[in-house]
C-alpha positions as CSV (number, residue, x, y, z in Angstrom):
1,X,0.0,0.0,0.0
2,X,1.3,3.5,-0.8
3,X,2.2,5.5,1.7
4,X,-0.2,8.1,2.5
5,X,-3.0,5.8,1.4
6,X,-6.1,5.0,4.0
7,X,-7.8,1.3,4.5
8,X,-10.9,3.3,5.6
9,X,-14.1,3.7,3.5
10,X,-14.3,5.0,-0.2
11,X,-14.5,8.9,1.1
12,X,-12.0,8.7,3.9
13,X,-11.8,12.4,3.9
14,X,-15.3,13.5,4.5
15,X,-15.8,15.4,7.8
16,X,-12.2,15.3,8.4
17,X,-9.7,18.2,8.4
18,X,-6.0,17.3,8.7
19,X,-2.9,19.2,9.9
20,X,-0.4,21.3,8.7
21,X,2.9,20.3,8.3
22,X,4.7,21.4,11.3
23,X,7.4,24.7,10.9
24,X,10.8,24.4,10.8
25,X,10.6,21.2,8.5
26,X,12.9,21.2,4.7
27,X,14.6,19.9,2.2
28,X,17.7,21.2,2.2
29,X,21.0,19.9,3.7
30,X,20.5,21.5,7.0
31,X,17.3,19.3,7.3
32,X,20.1,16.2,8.2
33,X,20.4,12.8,6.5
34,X,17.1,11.1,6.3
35,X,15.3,13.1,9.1
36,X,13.2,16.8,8.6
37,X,14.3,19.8,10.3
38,X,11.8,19.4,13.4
39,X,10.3,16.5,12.3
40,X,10.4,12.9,12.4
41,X,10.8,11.4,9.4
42,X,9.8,12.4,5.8
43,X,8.2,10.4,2.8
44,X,10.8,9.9,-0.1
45,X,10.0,11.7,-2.8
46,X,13.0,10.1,-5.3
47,X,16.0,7.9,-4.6
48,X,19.3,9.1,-5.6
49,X,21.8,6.8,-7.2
50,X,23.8,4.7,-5.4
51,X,27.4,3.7,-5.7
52,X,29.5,1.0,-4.3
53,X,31.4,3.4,-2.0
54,X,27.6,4.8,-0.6
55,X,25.2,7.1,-0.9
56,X,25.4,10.5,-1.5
57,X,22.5,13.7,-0.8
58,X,21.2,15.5,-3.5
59,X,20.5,19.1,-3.2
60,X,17.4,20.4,-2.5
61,X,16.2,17.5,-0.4
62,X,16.6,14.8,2.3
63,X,17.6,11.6,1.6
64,X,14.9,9.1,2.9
65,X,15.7,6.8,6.1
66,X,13.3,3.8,6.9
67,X,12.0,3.6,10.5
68,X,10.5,0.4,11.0
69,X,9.9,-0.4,7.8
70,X,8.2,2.5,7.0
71,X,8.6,6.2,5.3
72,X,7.6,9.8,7.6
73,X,5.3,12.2,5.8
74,X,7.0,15.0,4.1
75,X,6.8,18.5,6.3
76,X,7.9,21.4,4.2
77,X,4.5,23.6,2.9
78,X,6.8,24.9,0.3
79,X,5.7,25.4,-3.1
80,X,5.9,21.6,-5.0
81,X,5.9,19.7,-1.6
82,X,2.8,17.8,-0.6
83,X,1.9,20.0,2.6
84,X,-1.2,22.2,2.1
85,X,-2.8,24.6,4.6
86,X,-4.8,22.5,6.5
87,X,-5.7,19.7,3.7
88,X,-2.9,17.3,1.7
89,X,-3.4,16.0,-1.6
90,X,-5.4,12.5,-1.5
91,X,-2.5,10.8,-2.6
92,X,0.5,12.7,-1.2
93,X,1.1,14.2,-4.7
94,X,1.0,11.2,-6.9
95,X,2.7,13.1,-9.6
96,X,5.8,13.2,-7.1
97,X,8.1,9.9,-7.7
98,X,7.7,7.2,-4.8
99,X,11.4,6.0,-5.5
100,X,14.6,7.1,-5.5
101,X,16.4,6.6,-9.2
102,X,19.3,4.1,-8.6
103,X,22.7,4.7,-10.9
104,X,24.7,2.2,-11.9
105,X,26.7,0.1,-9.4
106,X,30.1,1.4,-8.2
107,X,29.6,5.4,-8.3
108,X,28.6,7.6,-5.4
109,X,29.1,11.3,-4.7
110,X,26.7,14.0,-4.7
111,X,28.5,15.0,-8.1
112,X,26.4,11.6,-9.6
113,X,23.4,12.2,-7.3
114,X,20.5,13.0,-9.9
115,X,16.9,13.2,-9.5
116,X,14.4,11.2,-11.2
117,X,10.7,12.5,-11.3
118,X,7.9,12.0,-13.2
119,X,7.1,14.6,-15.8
120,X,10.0,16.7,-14.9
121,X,13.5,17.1,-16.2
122,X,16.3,15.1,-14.2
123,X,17.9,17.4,-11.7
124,X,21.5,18.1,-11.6
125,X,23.6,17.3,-8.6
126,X,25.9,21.1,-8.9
127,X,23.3,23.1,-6.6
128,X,20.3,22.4,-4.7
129,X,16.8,22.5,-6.5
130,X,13.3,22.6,-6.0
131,X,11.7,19.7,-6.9
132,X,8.3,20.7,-9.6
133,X,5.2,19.0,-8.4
134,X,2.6,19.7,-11.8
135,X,-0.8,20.4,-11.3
136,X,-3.3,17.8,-11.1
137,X,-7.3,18.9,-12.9
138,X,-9.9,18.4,-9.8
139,X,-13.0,17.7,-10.1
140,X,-16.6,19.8,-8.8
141,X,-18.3,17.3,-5.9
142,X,-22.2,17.1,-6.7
143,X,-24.8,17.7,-4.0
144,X,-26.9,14.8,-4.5
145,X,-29.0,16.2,-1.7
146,X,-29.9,19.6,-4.0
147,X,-29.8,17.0,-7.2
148,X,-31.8,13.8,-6.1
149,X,-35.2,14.3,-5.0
150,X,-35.9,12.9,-1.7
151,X,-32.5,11.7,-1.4
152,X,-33.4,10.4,1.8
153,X,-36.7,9.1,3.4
154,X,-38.5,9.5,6.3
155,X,-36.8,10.9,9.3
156,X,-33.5,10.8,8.1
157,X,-31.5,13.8,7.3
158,X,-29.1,14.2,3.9
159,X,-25.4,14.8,4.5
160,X,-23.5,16.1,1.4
161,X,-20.0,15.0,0.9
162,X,-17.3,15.0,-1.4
163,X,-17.6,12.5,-4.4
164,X,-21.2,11.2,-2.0
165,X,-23.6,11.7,0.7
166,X,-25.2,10.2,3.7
167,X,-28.3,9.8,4.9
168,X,-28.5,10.2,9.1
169,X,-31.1,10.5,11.8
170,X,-32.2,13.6,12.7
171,X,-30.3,13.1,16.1
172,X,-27.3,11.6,14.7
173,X,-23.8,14.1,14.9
174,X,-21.1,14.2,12.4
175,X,-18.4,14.4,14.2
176,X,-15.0,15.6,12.4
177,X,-11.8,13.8,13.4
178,X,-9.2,16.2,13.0
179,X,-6.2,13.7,13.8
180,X,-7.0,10.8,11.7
181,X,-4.9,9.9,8.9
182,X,-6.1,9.3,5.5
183,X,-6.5,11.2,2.2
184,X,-7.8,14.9,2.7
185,X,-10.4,16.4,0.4
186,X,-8.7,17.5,-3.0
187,X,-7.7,21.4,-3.2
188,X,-10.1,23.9,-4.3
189,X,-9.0,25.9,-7.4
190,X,-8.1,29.5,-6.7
191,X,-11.2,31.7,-6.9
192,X,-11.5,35.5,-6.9
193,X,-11.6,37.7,-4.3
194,X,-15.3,38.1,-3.2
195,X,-15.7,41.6,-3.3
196,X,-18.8,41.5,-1.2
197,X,-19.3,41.3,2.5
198,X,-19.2,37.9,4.2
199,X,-22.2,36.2,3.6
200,X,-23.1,37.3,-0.2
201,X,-21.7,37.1,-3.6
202,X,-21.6,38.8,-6.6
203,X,-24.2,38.1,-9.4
204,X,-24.1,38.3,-13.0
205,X,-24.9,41.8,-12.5
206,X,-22.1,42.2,-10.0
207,X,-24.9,43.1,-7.4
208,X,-23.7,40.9,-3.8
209,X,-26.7,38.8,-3.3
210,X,-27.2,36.7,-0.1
211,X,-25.9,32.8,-0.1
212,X,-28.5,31.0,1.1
213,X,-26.0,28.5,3.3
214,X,-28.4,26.2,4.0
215,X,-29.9,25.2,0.4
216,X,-25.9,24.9,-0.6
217,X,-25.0,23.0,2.1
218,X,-22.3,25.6,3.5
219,X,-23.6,25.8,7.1
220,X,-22.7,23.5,9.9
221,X,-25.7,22.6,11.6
222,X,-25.6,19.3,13.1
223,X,-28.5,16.9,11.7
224,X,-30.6,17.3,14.7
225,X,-31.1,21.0,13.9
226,X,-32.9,22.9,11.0
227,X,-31.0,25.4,9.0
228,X,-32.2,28.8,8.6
229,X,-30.9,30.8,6.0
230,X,-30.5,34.9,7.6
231,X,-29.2,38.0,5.1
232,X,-25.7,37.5,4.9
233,X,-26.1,34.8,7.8
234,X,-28.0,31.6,9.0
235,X,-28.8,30.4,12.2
236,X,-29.3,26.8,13.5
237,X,-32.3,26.2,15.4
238,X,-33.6,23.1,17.2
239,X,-37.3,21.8,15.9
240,X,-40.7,21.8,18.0
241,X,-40.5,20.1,21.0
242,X,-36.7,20.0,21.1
243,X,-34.4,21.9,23.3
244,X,-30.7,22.6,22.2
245,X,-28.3,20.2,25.4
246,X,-24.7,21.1,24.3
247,X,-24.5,21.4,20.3
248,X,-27.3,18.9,20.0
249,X,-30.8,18.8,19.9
250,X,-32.7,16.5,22.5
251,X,-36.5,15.6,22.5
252,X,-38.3,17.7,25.2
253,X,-40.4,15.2,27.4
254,X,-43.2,17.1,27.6
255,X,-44.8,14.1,29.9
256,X,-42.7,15.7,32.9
257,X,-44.8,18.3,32.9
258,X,-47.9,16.7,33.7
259,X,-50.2,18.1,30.0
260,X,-52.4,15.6,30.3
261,X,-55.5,15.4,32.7
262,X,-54.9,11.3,32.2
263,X,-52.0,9.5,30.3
264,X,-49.5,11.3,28.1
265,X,-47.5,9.6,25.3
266,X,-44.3,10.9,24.2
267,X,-43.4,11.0,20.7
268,X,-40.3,12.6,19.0
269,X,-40.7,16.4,19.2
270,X,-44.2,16.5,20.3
271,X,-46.3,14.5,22.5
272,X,-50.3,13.3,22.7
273,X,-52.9,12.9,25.6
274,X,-54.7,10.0,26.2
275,X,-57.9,9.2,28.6
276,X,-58.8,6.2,30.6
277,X,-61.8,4.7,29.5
278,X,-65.0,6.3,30.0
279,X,-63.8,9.7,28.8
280,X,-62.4,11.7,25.6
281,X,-60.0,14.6,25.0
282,X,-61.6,18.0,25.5
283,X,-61.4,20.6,23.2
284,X,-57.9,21.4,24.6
285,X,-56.8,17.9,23.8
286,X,-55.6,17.9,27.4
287,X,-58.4,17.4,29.2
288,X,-60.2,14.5,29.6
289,X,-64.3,15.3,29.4
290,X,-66.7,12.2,31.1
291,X,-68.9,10.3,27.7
292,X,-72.3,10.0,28.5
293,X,-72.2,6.1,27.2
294,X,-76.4,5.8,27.8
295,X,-76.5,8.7,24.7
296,X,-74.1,6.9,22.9
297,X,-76.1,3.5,22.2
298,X,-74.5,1.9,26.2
299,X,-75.9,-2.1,26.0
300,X,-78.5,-1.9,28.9
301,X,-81.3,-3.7,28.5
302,X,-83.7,-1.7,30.3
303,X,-82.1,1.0,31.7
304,X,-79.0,3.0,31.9
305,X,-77.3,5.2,34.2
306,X,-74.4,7.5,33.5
307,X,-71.4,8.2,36.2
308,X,-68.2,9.6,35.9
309,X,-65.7,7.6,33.3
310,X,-68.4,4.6,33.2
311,X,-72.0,3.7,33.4
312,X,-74.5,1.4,35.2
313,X,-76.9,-0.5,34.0
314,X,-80.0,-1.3,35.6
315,X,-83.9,-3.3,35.8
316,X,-87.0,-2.0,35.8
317,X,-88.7,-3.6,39.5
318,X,-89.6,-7.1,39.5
319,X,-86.0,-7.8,37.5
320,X,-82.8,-8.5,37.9
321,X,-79.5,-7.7,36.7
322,X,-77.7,-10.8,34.9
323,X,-74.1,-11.8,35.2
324,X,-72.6,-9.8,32.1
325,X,-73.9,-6.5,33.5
326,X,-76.2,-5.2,30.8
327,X,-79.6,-8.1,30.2
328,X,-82.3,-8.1,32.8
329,X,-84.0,-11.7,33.7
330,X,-87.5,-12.0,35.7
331,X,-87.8,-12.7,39.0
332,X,-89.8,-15.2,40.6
333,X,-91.4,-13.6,43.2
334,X,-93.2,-16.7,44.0
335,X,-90.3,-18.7,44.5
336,X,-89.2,-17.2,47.3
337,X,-91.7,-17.0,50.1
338,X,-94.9,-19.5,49.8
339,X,-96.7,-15.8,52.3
340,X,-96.8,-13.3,49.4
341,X,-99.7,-14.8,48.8
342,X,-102.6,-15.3,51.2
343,X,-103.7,-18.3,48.7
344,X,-102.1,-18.8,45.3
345,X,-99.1,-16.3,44.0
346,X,-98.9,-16.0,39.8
347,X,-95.4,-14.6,38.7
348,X,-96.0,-12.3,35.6
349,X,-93.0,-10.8,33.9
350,X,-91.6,-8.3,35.9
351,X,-94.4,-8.8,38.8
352,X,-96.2,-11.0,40.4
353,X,-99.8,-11.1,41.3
354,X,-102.1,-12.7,44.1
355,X,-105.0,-15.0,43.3
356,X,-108.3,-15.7,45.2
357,X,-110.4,-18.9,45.1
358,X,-114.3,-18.6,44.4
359,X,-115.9,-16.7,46.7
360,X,-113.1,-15.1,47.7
361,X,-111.8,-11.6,46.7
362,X,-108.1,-9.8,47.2
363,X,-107.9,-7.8,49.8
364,X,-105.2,-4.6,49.2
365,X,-102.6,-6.5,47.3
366,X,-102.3,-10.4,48.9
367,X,-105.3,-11.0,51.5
368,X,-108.1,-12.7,50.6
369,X,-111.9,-11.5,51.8
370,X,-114.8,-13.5,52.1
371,X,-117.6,-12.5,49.8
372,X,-120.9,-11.9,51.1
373,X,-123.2,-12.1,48.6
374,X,-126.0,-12.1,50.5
375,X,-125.2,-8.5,51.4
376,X,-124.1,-7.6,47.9
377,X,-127.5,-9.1,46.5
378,X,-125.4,-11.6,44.2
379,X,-127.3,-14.6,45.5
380,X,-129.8,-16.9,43.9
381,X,-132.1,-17.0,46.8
382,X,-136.0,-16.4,46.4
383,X,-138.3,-14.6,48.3
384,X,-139.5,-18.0,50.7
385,X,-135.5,-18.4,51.3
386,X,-133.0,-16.5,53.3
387,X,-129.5,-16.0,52.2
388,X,-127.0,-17.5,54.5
389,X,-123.3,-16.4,54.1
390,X,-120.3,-18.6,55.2
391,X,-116.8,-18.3,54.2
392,X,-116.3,-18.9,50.2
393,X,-120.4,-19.5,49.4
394,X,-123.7,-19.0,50.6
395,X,-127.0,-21.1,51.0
396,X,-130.8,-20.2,50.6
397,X,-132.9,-22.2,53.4
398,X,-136.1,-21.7,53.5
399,X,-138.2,-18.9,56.6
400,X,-140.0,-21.3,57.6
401,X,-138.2,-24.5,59.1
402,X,-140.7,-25.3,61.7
403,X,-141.5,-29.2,61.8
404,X,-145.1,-30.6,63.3
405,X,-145.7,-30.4,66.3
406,X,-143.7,-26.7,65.8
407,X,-145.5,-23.6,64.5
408,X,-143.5,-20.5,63.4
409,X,-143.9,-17.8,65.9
410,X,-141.4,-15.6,64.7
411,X,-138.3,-15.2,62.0
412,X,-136.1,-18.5,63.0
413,X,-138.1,-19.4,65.9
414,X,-140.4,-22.2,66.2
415,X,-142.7,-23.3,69.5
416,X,-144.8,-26.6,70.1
417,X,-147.9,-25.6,71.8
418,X,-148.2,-27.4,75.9
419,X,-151.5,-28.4,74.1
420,X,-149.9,-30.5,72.2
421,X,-149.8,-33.6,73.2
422,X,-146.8,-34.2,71.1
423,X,-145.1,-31.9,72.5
424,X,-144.9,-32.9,76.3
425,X,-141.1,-34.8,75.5
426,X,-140.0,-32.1,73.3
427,X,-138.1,-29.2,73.8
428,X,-140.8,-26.4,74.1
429,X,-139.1,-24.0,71.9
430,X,-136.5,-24.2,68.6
431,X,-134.2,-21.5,67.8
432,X,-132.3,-21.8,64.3
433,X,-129.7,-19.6,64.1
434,X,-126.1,-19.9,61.4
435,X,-122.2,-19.5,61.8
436,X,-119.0,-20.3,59.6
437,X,-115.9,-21.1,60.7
438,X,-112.2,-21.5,58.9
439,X,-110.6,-24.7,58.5
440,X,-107.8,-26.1,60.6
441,X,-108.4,-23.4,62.9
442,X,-106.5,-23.2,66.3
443,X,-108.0,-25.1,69.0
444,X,-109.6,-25.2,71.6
445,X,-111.5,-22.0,70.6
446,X,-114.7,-20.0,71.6
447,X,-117.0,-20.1,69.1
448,X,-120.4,-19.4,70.1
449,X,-121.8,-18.5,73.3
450,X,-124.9,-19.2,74.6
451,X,-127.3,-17.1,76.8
452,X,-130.6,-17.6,78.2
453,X,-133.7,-14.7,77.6
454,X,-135.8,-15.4,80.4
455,X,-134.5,-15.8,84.5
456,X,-136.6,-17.0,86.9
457,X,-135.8,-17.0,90.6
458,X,-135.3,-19.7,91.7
459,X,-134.6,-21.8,88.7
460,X,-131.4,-23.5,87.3
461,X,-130.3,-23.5,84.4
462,X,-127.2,-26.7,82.6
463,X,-126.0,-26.4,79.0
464,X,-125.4,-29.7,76.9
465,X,-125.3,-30.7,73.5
466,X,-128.2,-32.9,72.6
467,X,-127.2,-33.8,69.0
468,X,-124.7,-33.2,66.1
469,X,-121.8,-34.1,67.8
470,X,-121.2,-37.7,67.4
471,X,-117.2,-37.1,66.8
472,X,-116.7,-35.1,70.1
473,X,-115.5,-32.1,67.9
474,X,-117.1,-29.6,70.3
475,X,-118.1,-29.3,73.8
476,X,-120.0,-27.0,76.2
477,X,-118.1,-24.8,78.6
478,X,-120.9,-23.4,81.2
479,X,-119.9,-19.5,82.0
480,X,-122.7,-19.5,84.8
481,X,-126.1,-20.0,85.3
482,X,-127.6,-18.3,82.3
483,X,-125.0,-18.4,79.9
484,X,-121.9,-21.0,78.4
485,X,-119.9,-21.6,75.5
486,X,-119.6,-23.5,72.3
487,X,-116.0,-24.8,72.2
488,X,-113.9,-26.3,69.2
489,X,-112.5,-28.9,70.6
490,X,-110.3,-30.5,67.3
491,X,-109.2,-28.9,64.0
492,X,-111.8,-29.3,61.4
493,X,-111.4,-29.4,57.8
494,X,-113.8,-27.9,55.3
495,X,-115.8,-27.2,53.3
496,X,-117.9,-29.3,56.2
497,X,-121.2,-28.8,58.1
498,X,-122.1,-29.3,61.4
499,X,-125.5,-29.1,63.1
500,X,-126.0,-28.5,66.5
501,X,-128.8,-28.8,69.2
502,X,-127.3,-26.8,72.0
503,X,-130.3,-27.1,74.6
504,X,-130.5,-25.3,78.2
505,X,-132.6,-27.4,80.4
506,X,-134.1,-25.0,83.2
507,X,-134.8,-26.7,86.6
508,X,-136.6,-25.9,90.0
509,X,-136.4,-28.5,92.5
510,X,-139.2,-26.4,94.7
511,X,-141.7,-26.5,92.4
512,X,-140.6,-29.6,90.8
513,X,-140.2,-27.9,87.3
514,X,-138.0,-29.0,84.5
515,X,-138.4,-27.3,81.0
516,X,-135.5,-27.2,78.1
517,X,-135.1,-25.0,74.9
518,X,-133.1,-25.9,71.8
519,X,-130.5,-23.7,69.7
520,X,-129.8,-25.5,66.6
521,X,-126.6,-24.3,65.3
522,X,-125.7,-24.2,61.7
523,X,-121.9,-24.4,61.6
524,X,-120.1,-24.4,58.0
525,X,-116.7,-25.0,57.9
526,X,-114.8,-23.3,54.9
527,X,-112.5,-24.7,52.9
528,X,-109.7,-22.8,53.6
529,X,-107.7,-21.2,56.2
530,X,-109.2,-17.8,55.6
């Protein structure tokens, strides 16, 4: 590999600047054999001829001495040397010979010392000389970033450099390595003098006009910045939602400062709000505002109620809410208590309703009432009959029950004349009178009492039951002397119908006087509890 050459990429110059040659540095014999004035070591530029006695110097430069194997860079920014103000031909003047031009064997001397270079005449040994470097034709570097539309997508920014370009994230830093070796960009021919002020150049018309440093690529903004061209000037400026950290540009986290009513989400250069569920970005796009979901179509069945960030759904009465939060199912009322319901509970869709048997009607909402339809004139009875109500029905019997030997003497009241013969072993007076009663009612309980009309001193009077009681389901509890009590003695079943002769037999032992009277009780025993 030549020396001078670089193993780095195919434009090891871009972004780099490399270094003067250091003062003091030249060609001539005070520079010392092999070694620059100042320097280390210099690149040979031509070998001299050699003799069998040795080597000899010619004028005007150094002769070349290997260190390690390897050649030092020339140092001497004199005209025809490879040193250029801050940059150095890509090649270390590769018009300049690499070798030194052997003589034949077996002369030496500085006399015999000549010079061999490329494209110039051989230089004589009598005096020193400087060594002619000839120009080299450069070429003009494109700016494929100006030339090529969209040179590069996206985010990526367009770096122009010689002979190429690069395309870099907006964050990304060129960084220019000033002490790197390798080939510097070529030399720039010699312009004119700009006559105008920094910043602008001469027209066609010779009027200065600004240079827009930015569309030519002659600013130095780093990627992350924007470029913006100022008369005579530019000025590098860091995007929206960036903030300039040393030369760079750095993403502002606008999420440290707490924008968002909710959640914030942080994006290069900018940054967006985001609500929990429930609500949406005000007007602001900061603030989160609560969504009514029941105006916006929520899934409730039957009805819906709006909170803050969420919603509720719920049933109309006699529903409930099902498991996934929105469908209402019916409740069975009846199902859960058999005393809703005085007799018979109907669920209905969303309610439930109470049900009477015949003869019954609801009382408010789940009682049942007897009803009396002797009262209400409902019955069926004639004029010879008199309604009876019980519990659940009614019967027609006829006014007149009286039986030979009785005769009627008044409504329900029958008497056998003491003319009657037939009438000495009966009772001398019947009395019909009616009562209902509810089955399985509680027992024992009162329920009729007996009193007598008529007291006479002297006299005693004993309750019994004479007939209709064959099963012992009653029995007669004597108060005192003129009145007792029926008594239930076991529950009792309807619908059922007992008849009764209750009979008071009045006694006087003075006057040797026994006499009896007869209640006949008609007890009806409903069918139900009520």
């Amino acid at each position: 590999m030549p020396p001078g050459s670089s193993t780095r990429g195919p434009w090891p110059w871009a972004g780099r600047r490399l270094r003067a040659a250091p003062r003091g540095t030249g060609w001539g014999p005070a520079a010392g054999r092999g070694r620059r004035s100042g320097g280390s070591g210099s690149l040979p530029l031509a070998r001299a001829q050699e003799s069998t006695e040795g080597r000899a110097e010619a004028p005007g430069w150094a002769a070349p001495r290997r260190a390690g194997g390897r050649g030092a860079l020339p140092g001497a920014a004199r005209p025809g040397s490879c040193a250029v103000r801050l940059s150095v031909c890509r090649r270390h003047c590769r018009s300049q010979p690499s070798r030194r031009s052997r003589g034949p064997p077996g002369r030496r001397g500085p006399k015999n010392a000549q010079m061999a270079m490329s494209g110039t005449p051989t230089a004589s040994t009598a005096g020193p000389r400087r060594l002619a470097v000839p120009s080299r034709p450069l070429s003009a570097d494109v700016n494929e970033c100006l030339t090529i539309p969209e040179a590069c997508k996206g985010e990526m920014k367009c770096i122009n450099h010689y002979g190429g370009y690069l395309c870099l994230p907006r964050s990304a830093a060129v960084i220019n390595d000033l002490h790197s070796e390798g080939p510097p960009p070529p030399v720039p021919p010699v312009e004119h003098p700009n006559p105008c002020l920094p910043g602008y150049e001469p027209d066609e018309q010779e009027s200065c006009v600004d240079v827009d440093e930015c569309a030519q690529a002659l600013h130095d903004c780093r990627p992350s910045q924007d470029c913006h061209n100022l008369p005579g000037s530019y000025q590098c400026t860091c995007p929206d939602g960036y903030r300039k950290i040393g030369p760079e540009c750095v993403d502002i986290d606008e999420c440290r400062y707490r924008y968002c009513q909710h959640r914030c989400v942080n994006l290069p250069g900018s940054f967006r709000c985001q609500c929990e569920p429930g609500f949406q970005l005000g007007p602001n796009n900061r603030s989160c505002v609560d969504v009514n979901e029941c105006d916006m179509g929520a899934p409730c069945e039957q009805r819906c109620f709006n909170s803050y960030g969420t919603f509720l759904c719920r049933c109309h009465q006699g529903y409930e809410l099902h498991r996934d939060g929105f469908s209402c199912s019916d409740i069975d009322e009846c199902s859960y208590s058999s005393y809703l319901c005085q007799y018979r509970c109907v669920n209905e869709p969303g309610r439930f309703s109470c049900h009477c048997p015949q003869g019954y009607q609801l009382l408010a909402t789940r009682l049942c009432q007897d009803i009396d339809e002797c009262e209400s004139g409902v019955h069926q009875c004639s004029e010879a009959q008199t309604c009876v109500n019980f519990h659940g029905g009614y019967r027609c019997v006829d006014t007149n029950r009286c039986v030979e030997p009785y005769v009627q003497v008044s409504d329900n009241r029958c008497l056998c004349p003491a003319s009657n013969p037939l009438c000495r072993e009966q009772p001398s007076s019947i009395v019909h009178r009616y009562m209902s009663i509810t089955s399985e009612r509680s027992v024992p309980a009162d329920v009729f009492q007996i009193q007598a009309t008529s007291v006479y001193p002297g006299a005693y009077n004993a309750f019994q039951i004479r007939a209709g009681n064959s099963q012992g389901d009653f029995y007669i509890r004597q108060i005192n002397n003129v009145s007792a009590m029926l008594v239930l003695a076991r529950p009792v079943t309807g619908p059922r119908e007992y008849v009764l002769d209750l009979e008071m037999v009045t006694m006087n032992s003075l006057m040797s006087y026994r006499a009896s009277s007869v209640l006949r009780l008609t007890v009806f025993v409903g069918a139900y509890t009520f």
